[in-house]
MARLUM-84315 format. One record per atom (N, C-alpha, C, CB): residue in three letters; z, y, x. Coordinates in steps of 0.02 Angstrom, whole numbers, padded with zeros to 5 digits, always signed. Glycine has a CB too. Layout:
BEGIN
ALAZYX ...
REM end
This chain:
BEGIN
UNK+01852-00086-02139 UNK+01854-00115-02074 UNK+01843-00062-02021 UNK+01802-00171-02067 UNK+01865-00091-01963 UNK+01849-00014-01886 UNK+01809-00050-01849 UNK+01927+00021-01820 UNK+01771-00041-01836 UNK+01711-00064-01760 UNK+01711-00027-01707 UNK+01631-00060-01773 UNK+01745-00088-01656 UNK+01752-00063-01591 UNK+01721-00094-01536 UNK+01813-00060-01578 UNK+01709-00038-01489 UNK+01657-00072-01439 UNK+01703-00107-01391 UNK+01604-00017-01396 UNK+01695-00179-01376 UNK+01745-00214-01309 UNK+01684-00208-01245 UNK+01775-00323-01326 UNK+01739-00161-01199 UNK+01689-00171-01118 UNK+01716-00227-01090 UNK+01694-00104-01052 UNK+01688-00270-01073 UNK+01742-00353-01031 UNK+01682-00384-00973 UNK+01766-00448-01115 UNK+01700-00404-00928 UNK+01679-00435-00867 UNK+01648-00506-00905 UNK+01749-00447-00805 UNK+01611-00537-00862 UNK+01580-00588-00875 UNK+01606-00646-00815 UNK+01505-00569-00879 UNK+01597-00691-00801 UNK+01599-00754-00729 UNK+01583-00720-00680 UNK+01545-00822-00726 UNK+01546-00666-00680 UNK+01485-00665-00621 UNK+01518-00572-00574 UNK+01367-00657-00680 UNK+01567-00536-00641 UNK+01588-00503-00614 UNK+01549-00432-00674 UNK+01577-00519-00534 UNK+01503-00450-00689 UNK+01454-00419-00731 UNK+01503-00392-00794 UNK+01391-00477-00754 UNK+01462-00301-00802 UNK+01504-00301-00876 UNK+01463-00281-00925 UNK+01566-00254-00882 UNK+01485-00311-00997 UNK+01448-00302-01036 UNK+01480-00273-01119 UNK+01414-00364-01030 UNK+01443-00264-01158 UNK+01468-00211-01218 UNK+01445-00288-01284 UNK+01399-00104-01223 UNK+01529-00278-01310 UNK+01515-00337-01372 UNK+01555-00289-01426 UNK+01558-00433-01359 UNK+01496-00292-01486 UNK+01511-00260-01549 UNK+01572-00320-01571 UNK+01435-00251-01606 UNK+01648-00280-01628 UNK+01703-00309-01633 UNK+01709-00278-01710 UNK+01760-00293-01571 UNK+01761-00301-01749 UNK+01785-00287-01803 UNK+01835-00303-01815 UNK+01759-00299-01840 UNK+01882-00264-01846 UNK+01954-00270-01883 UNK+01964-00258-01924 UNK+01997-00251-01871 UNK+01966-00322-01977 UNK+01976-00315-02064 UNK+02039-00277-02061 UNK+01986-00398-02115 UNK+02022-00259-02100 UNK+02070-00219-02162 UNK+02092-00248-02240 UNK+02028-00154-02180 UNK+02167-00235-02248 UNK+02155-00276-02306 UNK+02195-00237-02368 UNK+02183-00356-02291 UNK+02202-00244-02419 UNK+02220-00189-02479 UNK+02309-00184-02470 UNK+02191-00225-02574 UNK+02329-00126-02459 UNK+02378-00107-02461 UNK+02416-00088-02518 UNK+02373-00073-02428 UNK+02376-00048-02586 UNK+02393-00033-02613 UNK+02401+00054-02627 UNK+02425-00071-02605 UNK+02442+00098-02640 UNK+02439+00155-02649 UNK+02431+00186-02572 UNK+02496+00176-02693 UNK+02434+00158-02524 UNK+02425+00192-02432 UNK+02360+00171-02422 UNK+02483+00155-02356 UNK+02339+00126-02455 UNK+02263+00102-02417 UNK+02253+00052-02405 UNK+02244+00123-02358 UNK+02208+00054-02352 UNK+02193-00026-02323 UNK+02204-00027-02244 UNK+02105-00054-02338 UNK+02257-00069-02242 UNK+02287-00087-02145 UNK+02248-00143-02125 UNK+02384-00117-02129 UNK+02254-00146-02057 UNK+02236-00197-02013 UNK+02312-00229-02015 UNK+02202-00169-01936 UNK+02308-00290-02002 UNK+02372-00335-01972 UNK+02394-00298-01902 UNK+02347-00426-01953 UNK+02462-00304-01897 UNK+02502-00272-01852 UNK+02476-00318-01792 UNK+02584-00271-01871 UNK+02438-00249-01713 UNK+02425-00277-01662 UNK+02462-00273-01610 UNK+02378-00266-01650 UNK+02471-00290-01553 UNK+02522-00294-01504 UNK+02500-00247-01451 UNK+02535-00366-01478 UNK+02542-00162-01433 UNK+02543-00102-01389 UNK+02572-00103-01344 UNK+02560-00051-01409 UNK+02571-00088-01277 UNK+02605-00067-01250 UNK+02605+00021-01229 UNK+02601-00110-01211 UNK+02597+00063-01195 UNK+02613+00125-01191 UNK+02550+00174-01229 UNK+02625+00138-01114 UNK+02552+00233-01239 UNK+02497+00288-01265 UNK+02505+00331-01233 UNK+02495+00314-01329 UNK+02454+00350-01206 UNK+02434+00405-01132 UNK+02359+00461-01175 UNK+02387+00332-01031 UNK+02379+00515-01131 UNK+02338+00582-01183 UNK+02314+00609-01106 UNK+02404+00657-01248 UNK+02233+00602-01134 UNK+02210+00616-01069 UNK+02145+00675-01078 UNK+02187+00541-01032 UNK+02143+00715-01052 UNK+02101+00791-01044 UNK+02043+00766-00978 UNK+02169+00874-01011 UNK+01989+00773-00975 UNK+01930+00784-00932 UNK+01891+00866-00927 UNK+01878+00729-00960 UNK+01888+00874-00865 UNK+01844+00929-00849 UNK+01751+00906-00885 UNK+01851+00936-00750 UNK+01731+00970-00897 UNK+01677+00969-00945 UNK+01605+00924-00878 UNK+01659+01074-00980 UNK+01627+00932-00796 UNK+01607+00864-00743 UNK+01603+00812-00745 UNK+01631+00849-00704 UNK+01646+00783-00799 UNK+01664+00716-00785 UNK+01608+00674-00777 UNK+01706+00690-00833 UNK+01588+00621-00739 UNK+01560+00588-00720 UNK+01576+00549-00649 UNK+01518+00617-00730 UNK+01613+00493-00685 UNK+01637+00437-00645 UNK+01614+00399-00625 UNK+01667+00409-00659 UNK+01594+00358-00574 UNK+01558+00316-00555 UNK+01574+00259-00556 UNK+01543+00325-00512 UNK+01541+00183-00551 UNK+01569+00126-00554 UNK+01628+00115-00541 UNK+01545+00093-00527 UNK+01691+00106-00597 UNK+01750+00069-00606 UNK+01778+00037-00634 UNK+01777+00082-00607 UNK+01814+00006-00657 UNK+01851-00053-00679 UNK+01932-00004-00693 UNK+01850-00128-00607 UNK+01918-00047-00780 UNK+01976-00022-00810 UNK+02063-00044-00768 UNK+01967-00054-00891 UNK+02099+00006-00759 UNK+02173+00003-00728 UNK+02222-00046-00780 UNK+02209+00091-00722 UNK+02192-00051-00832 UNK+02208-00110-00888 UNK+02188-00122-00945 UNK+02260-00113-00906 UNK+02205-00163-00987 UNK+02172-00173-01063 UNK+02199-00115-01113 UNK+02196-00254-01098 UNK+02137-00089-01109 UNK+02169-00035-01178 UNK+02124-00003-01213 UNK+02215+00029-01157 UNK+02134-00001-01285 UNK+02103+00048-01303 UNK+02090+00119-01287 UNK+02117+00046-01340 UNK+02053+00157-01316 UNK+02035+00216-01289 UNK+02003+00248-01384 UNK+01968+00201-01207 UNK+02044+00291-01382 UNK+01992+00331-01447 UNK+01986+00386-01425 UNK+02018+00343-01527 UNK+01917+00413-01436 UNK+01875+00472-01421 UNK+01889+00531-01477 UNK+01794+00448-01420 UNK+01934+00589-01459 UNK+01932+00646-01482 UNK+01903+00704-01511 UNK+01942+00654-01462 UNK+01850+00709-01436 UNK+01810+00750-01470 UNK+01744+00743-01392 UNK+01859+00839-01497 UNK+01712+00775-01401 UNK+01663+00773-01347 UNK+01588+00677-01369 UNK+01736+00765-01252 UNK+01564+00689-01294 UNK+01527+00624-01304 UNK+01494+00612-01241 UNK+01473+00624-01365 UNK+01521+00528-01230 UNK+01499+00527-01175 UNK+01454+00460-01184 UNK+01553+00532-01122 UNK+01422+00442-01087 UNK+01390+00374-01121 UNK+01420+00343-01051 UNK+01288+00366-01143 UNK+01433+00276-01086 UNK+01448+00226-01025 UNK+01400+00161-01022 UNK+01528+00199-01031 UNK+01394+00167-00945 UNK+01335+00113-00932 UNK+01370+00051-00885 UNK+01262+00154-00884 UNK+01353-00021-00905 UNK+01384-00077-00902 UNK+01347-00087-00811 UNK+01363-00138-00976 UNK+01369-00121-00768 UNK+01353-00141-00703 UNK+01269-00183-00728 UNK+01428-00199-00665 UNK+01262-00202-00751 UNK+01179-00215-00779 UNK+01138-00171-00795 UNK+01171-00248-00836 UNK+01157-00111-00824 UNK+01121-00059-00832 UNK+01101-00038-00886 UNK+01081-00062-00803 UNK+01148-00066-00960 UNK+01135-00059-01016 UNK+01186+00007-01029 UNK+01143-00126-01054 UNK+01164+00040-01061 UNK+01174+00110-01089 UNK+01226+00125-01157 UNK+01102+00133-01109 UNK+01287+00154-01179 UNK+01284+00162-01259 UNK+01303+00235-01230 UNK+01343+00110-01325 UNK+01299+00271-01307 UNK+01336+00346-01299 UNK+01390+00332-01370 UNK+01267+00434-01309 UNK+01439+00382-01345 UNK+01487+00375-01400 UNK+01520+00446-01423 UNK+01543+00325-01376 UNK+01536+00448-01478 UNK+01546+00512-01510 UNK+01615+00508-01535 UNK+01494+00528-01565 UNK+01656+00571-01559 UNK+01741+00591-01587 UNK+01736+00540-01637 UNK+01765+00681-01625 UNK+01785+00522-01624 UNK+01816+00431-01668 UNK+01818+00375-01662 UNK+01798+00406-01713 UNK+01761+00378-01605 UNK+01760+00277-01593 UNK+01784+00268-01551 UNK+01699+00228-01581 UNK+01801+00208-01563 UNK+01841+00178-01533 UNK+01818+00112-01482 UNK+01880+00165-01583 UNK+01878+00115-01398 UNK+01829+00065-01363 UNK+01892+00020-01343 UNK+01775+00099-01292 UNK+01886-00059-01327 UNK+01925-00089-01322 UNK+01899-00104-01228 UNK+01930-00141-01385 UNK+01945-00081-01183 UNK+01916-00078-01123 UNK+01938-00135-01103 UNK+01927-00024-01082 UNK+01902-00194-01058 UNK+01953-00268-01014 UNK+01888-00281-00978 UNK+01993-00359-01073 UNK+01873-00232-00945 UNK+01830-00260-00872 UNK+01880-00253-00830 UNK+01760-00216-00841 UNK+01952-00267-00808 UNK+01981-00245-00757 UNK+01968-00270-00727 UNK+02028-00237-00750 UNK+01922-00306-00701 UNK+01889-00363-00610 UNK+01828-00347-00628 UNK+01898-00476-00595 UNK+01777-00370-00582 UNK+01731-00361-00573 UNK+01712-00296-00542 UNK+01713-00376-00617 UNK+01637-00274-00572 UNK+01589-00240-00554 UNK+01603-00183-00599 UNK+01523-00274-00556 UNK+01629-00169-00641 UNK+01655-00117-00672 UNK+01594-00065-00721 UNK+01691-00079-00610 UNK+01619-00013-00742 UNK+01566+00043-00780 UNK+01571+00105-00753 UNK+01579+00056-00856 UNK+01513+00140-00763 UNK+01512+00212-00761 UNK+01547+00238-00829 UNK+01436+00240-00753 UNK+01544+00313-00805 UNK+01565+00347-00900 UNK+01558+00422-00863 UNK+01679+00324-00953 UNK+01507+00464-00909 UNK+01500+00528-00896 UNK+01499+00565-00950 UNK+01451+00541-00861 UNK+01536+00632-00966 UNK+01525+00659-01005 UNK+01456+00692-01040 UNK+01561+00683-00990 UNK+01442+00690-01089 UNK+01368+00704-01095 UNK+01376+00803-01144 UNK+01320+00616-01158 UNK+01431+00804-01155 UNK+01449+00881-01173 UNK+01478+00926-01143 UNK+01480+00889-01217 UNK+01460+00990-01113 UNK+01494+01025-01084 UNK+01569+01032-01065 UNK+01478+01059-01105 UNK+01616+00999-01111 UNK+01684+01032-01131 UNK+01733+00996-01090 UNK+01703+01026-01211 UNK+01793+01007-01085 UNK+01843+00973-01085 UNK+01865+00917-01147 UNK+01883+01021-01074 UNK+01866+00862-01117 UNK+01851+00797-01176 UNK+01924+00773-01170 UNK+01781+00724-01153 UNK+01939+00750-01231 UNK+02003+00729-01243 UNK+02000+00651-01265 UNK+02035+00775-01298 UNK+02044+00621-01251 UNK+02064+00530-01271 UNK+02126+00516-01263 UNK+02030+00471-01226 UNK+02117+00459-01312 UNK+02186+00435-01321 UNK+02182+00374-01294 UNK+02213+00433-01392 UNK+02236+00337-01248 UNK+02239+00275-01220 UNK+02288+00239-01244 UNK+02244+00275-01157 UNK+02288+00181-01268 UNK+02342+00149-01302 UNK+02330+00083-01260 UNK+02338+00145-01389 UNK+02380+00071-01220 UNK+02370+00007-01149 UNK+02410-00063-01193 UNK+02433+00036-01049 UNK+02381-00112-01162 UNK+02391-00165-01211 UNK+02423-00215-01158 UNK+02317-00192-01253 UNK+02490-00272-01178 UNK+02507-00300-01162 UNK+02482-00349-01122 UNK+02527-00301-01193 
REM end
């Protein structure tokens, strides 16, 4: 299975972090897949080793997998995670009150955006 973090708005505008999962199921000699999910575009995105964004709201629903670096993003409530090369985040606060996200490693940080229908 993959565990991914969903950032999503609440009624109130509020955003908050819900632990997610996607079975996997026996493939056979390739492995184990997830059921085929529905993409729209993949965008490759580089940050200065600065980054530190202030309250915003995702430009759309999309995943995001983390490359390399580690950052932490904090929800409009004020709850905290940090995240490290591989995980994966399912972003849909696009309204509301939105998140921070700052790099917490010196470097130029790399991600992958895969925007969702």
């Amino acid at each position: 299975m993959f565990n991914i973090t969903r950032i999503y708005s609440d009624a109130n505008g509020d955003s908050h972090f819900e632990e997610i999962v996607v079975p996997l199921n026996e493939s056979g000699a390739i492995g184990f897949l997830s059921e085929a999910l529905p993409a729209g575009n993949i965008i490759f995105r580089e940050v200065l080793p600065s980054y530190d964004y202030d309250f915003h709201t995702a430009p759309q629903r999309q995943y995001i997998i983390l490359l390399d670096g580690e950052i932490e993003i904090e929800t409009s409530l004020g709850n905290k995670k940090q995240f490290k090369p591989g995980e994966i985040l399912l972003v849909e606060d696009t309204a509301g009150k939105g998140h921070k996200t700052k790099n917490l490693t010196p470097i130029r940080r790399r991600s992958v955006f895969i925007t969702l229908p």
